[in-house]
C-alpha positions in Angstrom: 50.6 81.3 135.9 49.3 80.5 132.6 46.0 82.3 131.0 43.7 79.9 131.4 44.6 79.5 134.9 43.7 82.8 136.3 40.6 83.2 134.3 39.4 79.4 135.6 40.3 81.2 139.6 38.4 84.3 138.3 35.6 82.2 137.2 35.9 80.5 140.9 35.4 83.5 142.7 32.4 85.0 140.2 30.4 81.5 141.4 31.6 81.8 144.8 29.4 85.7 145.0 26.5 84.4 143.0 25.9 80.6 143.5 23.2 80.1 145.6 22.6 76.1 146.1 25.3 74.5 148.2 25.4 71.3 146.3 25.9 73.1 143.1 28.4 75.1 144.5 30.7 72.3 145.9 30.3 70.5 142.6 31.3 73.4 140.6 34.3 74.3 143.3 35.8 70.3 143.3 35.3 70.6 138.9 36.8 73.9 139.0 40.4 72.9 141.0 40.3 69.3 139.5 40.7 71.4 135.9 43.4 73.8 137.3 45.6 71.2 138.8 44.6 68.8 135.5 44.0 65.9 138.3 41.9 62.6 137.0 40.1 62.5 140.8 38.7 64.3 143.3 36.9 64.1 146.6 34.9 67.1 148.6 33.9 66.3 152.1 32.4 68.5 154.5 33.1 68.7 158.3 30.0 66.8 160.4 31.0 66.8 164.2 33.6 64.1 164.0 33.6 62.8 160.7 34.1 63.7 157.4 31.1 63.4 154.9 31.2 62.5 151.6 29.8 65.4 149.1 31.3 65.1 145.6 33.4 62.3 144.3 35.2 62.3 141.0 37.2 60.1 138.7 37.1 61.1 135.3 39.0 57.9 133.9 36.4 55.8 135.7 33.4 57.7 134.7 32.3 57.7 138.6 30.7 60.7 139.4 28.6 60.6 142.9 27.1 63.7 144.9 25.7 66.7 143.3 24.1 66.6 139.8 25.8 62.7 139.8 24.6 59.4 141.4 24.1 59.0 145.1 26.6 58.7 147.5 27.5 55.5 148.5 30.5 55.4 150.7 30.4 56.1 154.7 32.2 58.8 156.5 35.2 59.3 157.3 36.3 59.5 161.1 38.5 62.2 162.3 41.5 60.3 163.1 45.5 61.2 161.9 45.2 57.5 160.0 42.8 59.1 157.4 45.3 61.3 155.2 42.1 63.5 154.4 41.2 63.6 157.8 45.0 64.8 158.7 44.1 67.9 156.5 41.7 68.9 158.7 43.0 67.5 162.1 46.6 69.9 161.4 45.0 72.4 159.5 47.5 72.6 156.7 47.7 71.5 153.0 49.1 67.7 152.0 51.2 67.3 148.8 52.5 64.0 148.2 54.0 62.9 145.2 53.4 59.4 145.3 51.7 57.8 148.3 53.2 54.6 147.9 56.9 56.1 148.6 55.3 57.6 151.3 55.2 56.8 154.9 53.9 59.5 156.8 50.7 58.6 156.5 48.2 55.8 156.3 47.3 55.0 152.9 45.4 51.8 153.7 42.2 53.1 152.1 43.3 54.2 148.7 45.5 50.9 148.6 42.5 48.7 149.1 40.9 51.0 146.8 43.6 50.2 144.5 43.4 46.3 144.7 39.9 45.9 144.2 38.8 48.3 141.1 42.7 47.8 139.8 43.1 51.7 140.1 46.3 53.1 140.1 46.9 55.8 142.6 49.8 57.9 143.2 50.3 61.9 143.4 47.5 63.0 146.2 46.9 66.4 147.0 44.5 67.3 150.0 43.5 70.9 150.6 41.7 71.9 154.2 38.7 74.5 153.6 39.4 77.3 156.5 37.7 80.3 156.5 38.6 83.8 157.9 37.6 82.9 161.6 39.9 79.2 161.5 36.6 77.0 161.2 37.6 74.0 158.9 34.8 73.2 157.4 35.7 70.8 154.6 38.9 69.7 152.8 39.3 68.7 148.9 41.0 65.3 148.1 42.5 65.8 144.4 44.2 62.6 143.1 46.6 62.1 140.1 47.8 64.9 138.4 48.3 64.5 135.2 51.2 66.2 132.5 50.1 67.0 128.8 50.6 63.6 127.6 48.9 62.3 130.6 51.0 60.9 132.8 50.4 60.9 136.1 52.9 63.5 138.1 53.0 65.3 141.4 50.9 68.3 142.0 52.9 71.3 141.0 53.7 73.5 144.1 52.7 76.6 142.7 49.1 75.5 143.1 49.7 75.0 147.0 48.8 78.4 147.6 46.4 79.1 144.4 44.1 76.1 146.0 44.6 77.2 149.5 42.7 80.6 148.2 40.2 78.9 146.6 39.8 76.8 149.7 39.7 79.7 152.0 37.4 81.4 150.0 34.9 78.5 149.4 35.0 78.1 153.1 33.7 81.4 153.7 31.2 81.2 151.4 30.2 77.8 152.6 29.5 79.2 156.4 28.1 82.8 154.4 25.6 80.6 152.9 25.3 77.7 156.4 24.4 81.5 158.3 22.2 82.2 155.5 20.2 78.7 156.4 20.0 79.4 160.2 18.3 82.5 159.8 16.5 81.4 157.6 14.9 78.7 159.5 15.3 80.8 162.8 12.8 82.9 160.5 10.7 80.1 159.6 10.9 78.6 163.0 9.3 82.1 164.4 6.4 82.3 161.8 5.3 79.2 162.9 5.5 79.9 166.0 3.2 83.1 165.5 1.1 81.7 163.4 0.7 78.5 166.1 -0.5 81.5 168.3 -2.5 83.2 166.2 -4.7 79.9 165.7 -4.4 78.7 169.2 -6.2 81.9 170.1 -9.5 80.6 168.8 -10.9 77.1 168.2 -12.3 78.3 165.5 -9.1 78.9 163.6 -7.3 76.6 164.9 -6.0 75.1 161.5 -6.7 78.3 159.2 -3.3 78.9 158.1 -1.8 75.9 158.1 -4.4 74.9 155.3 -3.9 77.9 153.6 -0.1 77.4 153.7 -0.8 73.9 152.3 -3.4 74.9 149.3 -0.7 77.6 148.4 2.2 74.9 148.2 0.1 72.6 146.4 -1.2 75.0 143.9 2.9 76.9 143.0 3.7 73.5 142.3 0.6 72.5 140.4 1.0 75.7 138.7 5.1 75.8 137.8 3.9 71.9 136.2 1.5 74.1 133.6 3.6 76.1 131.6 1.1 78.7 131.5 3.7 81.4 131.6 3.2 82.2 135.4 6.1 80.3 137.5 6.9 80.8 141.2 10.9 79.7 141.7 11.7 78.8 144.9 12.5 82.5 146.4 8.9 83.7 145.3 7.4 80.8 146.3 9.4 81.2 149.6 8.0 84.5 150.0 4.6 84.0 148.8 3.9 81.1 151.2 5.6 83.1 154.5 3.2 85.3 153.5 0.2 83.1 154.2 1.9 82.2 157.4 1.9 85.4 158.5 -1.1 86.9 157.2 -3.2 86.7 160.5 -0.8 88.1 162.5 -2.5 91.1 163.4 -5.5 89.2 165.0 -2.8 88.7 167.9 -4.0 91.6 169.7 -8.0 91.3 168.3 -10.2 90.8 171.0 -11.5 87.2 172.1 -14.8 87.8 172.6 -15.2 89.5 169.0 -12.4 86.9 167.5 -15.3 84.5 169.1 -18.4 85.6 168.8 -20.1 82.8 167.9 -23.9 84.4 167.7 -25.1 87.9 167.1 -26.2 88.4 171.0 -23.3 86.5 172.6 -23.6 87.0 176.5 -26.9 89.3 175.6 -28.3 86.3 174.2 -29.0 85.0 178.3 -30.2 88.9 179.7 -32.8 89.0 177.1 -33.9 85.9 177.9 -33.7 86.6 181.8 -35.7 90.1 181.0 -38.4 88.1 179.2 -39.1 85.9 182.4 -38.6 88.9 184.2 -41.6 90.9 182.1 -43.8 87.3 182.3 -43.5 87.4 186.2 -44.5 91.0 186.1 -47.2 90.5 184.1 -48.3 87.9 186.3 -48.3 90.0 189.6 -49.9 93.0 187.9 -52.9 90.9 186.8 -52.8 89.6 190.1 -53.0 93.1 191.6 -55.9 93.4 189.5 -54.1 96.5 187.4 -54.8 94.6 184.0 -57.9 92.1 182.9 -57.0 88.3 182.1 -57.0 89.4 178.4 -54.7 91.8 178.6 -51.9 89.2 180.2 -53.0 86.7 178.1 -52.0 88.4 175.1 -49.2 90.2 176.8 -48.1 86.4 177.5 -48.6 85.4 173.9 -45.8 88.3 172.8 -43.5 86.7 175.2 -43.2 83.3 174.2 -43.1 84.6 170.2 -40.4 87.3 171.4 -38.4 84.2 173.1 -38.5 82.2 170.2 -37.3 85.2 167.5 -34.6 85.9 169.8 -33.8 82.5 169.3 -34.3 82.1 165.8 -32.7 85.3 164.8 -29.3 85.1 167.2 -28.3 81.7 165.5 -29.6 82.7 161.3 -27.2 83.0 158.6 -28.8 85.9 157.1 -31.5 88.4 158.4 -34.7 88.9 155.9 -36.8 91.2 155.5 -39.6 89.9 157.1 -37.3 88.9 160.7 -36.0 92.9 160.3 -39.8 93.8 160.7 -40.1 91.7 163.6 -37.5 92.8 165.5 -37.7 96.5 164.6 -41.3 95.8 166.4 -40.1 93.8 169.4 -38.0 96.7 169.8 -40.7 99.1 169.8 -42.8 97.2 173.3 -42.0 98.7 176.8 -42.7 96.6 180.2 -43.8 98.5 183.6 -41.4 97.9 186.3 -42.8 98.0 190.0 -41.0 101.5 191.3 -43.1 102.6 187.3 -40.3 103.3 185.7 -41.1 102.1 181.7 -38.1 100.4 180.0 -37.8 98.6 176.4 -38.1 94.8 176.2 -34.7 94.6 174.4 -32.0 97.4 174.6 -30.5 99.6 171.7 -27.6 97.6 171.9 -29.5 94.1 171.6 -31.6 95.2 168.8 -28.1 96.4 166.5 -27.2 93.2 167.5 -30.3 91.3 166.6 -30.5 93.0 163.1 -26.6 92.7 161.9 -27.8 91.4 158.6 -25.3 89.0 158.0 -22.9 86.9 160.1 -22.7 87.6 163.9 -20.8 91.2 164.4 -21.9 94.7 164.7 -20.8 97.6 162.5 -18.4 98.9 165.7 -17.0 94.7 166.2 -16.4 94.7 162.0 -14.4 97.6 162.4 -12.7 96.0 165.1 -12.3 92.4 163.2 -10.7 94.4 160.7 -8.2 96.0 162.2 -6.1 92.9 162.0 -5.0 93.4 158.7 -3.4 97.0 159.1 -2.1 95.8 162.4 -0.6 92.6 160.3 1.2 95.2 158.3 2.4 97.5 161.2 3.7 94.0 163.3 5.6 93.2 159.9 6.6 96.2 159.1 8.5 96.1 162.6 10.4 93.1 161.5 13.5 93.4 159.0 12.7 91.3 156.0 14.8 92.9 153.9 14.5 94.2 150.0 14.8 90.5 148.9 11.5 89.3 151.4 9.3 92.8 151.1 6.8 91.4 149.7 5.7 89.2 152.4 4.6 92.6 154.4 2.7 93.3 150.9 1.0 90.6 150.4 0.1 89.9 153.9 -1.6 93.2 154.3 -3.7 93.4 151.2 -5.2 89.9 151.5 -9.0 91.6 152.0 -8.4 93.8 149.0 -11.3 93.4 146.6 -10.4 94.2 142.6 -13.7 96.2 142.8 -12.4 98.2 145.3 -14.6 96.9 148.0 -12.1 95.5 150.2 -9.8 96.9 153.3 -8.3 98.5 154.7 -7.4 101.1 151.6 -9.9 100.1 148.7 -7.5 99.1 146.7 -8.3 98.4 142.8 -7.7 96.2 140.4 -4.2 97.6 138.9 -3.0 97.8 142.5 -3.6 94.2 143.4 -0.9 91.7 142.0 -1.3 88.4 141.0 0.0 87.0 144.3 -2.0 88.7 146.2 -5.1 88.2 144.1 -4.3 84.6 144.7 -3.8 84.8 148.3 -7.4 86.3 148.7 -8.7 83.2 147.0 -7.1 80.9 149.0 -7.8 82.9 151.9 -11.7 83.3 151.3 -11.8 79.1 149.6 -10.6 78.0 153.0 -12.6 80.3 155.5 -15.8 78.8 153.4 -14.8 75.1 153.9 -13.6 74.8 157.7 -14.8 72.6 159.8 -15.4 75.1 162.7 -16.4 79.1 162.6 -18.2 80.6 165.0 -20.8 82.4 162.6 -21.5 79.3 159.7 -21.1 75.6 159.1 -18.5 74.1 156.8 -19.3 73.7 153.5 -18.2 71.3 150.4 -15.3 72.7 148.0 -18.1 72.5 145.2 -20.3 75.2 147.3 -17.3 77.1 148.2 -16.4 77.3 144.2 -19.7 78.7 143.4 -19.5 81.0 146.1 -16.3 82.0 144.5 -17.0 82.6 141.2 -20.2 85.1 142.6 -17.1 86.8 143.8 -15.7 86.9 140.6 -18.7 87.7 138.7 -19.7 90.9 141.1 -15.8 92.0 140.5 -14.2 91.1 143.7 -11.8 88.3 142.7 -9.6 87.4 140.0 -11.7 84.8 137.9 -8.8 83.3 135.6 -7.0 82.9 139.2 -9.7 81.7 140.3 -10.3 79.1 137.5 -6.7 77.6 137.9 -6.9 77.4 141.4 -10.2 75.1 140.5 -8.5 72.7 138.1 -5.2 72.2 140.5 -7.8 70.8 143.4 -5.0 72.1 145.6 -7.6 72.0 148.7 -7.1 67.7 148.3 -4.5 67.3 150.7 -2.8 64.3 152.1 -3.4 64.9 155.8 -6.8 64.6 157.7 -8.3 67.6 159.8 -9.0 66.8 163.3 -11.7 64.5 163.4 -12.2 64.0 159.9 -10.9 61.8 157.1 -10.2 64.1 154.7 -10.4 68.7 154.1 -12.9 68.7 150.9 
């Protein structure tokens, strides 16, 4: 075996442990045997049910090149019958060496005859190697054509190759189902994120299409962003990760509660037993004046506090944000007490209702926070359960720090600026952009990207986001996508 020879198989089986792409691994296996044998052509089809598919052709004196970094494929697949010599290869699972297939009658040779006739080709030697791995699955076969001497005639395939290419074969094979394995679970993976993530958003109207924008703002944005040049690139295995991460980053709000998950307003079911005591106190009011055990006045003005207590209630359980003046108010309604008729004295709104009624912002209590934001450690612990492997960690990293704040201020350990990466500072953008612009949360009303921006760059401003992040994310309008919400002609 001559020099070059064994460091061209060396080279085979260096690309065969670090290739990753399958196309550009069956280009570079086909190249590789088609310069050890010194053949002008060569075909690579892969195994598809019943038929053989076409996935790199070569003919050097031709300049034809199709499949792979080359032109598209244009020919149809072979069937799996014994007239197809290539398919013979696979059908009796053993290499083909023939000299000169027009000497030869074992096999039909129809094909490369026609072949022949109509581009004035001239073939002869034919070679055709079946791709078998460990476990006896063919999965492919090599077609090489016309071998060629020194001076370049064509000759007959040398047999020493025979068992050099059936190596190569062999090998390539298990490669090819290493890396087909790969793929399935891959998209077994894939196909179980979205499934979790379908859950997570199916648990709550008002999430219902959370991460799937997110996912879809991230995507947009990496390749926005790999377009730039700005020296920040995601290839495809970060981008991979950084966008299961965003699938999965709500998946610790499986086991949040629905009624905090949902809690639309700040009294929720409290909202109606208020109301109910207030009717209550007016009747009782009513009968005591009755009774004579207090003037007209005194229920007039006792009736007076009613309807204004009914109507802060009201005003207070549905506001964005609790001022100082409506804290006053409430802090006094809490303060009045109503006679029952056994005389016990209770409050006109409970300690419970009034925390409630003053939450200063949004529509949970201190305790339901807490609770709300528990999801993100429990995101972390369900990952963590799940074998991602060194090359995929990051998705458990990046899911669980998406309500990190650089300032510190976030959860669920404070982290700061130096311990927040780039992807993650990213995510919490993406995160926070689309929370502010959905159509449908049970504490606020969408708002325009333009609102959301400002909101944003607050953020940024008070410390708590990444403002040059923050100003790319703004030029790649990633938020425009291509598909309507529910309802609606368009996300922005």
């Amino acid at each position: 075996m001559k020099k070059d020879t064994l460091q061209k198989i060396l080279d085979i089986g260096i690309a065969l442990s670090k290739e990753k792409d399958t196309e550009r691994l069956l280009e570079y296996i086909l190249n590789a045997v088609m310069d050890i044998t010194h053949c002008d052509g060569g075909t690579l089809y892969i195994k598809e049910e019943e038929k053989l598919e076409f996935k790199i052709m070569i003919t050097k004196s031709r300049g034809i090149h199709q499949g792979g970094s080359g032109d598209a494929i244009t020919m149809p697949p072979v069937p799996l019958v014994k007239e197809n010599v290539c398919a013979c290869g696979v059908l009796y699972r053993q290499l083909i060496n023939i000299p000169n297939v027009y000497e030869s009658s074992g096999y039909d040779f129809s094909g490369p005859k026609k072949y022949d006739a109509i581009t004035g080709y001239a073939t002869r030697s034919m070679m055709v190697v079946p791709m078998e791995d460990e476990k006896g699955t063919i999965i492919g076969v090599m077609q090489l054509i016309n071998a060629m001497d020194e001076e370049g005639n064509v000759v007959g395939f040398r047999r020493e190759y025979e068992q050099i290419l059936l190596s190569v074969g062999s090998q390539a094979a298990i490669c090819l189902m290493n890396m087909n394995y790969a793929k399935q679970i891959r998209n077994m993976l894939d196909s179980f994120v979205r499934v979790m993530s379908t859950a997570i958003d199916a648990r709550s109207p008002y999430t219902a299409n959370h991460t799937r924008n997110m996912v879809a703002y991230a995507s947009q944005f990496i390749d926005w962003l790999n377009e730039q040049n700005l020296g920040w690139n995601f290839d495809e295995k970060e981008k991979y990760v950084f966008l299961m991460s965003a699938w999965l980053h709500d998946i610790g709000k499986l086991i949040t509660p629905q009624e905090v998950m949902d809690k639309r307003d700040r009294l929720a079911e409290n909202y109606t037993i208020i109301m109910d005591r207030l009717e209550k106190i007016r009747l009782l009011t009513k009968i005591q004046k009755l009774q004579g055990k207090i003037s007209d006045e005194e229920a007039a003005s006792r009736y007076e506090k009613i309807v204004k207590a009914r109507q802060l209630v009201h005003d207070v359980n549905e506001i964005g944000v609790m001022t100082d003046e409506l804290v006053d108010r409430v802090n006094e309604l809490a303060g009045f007490r109503y006679e029952e008729e056994d005389g016990s004295v209770h409050p006109w709104i409970t300690k419970e209702e009034t925390e409630q009624l003053l939450i200063r912002k949004g529509t949970l209590t201190v305790k339901e926070r807490e609770i709300m934001q528990q999801h993100v450690e429990m995101t972390r612990i369900m990952l963590e359960q799940m074998s991602f492997g060194e090359e995929y960690q990051n998705v458990v990293t990046f899911a669980a720090q998406h309500h990190e704040r650089l300032n510190g201020s976030g959860y669920p350990k404070g982290l700061k600026a130096e311990e927040i990466s780039r992807e993650v500072r990213l995510l919490v953008i993406i995160d926070v952009f689309e929370a502010l612009t959905a159509r449908e949360r049970p504490y606020k009303t969408p708002i325009p990207a333009s609102k959301a921006l400002e909101i944003l760059y607050r953020m940024a401003d008070d410390g708590e986001i990444d403002r040059d992040i923050l100003e790319l994310f703004e030029k790649s309008q990633a938020w425009v996508l291509d598909y309507p919400q529910e309802g609606d002609k368009g996300v922005c």
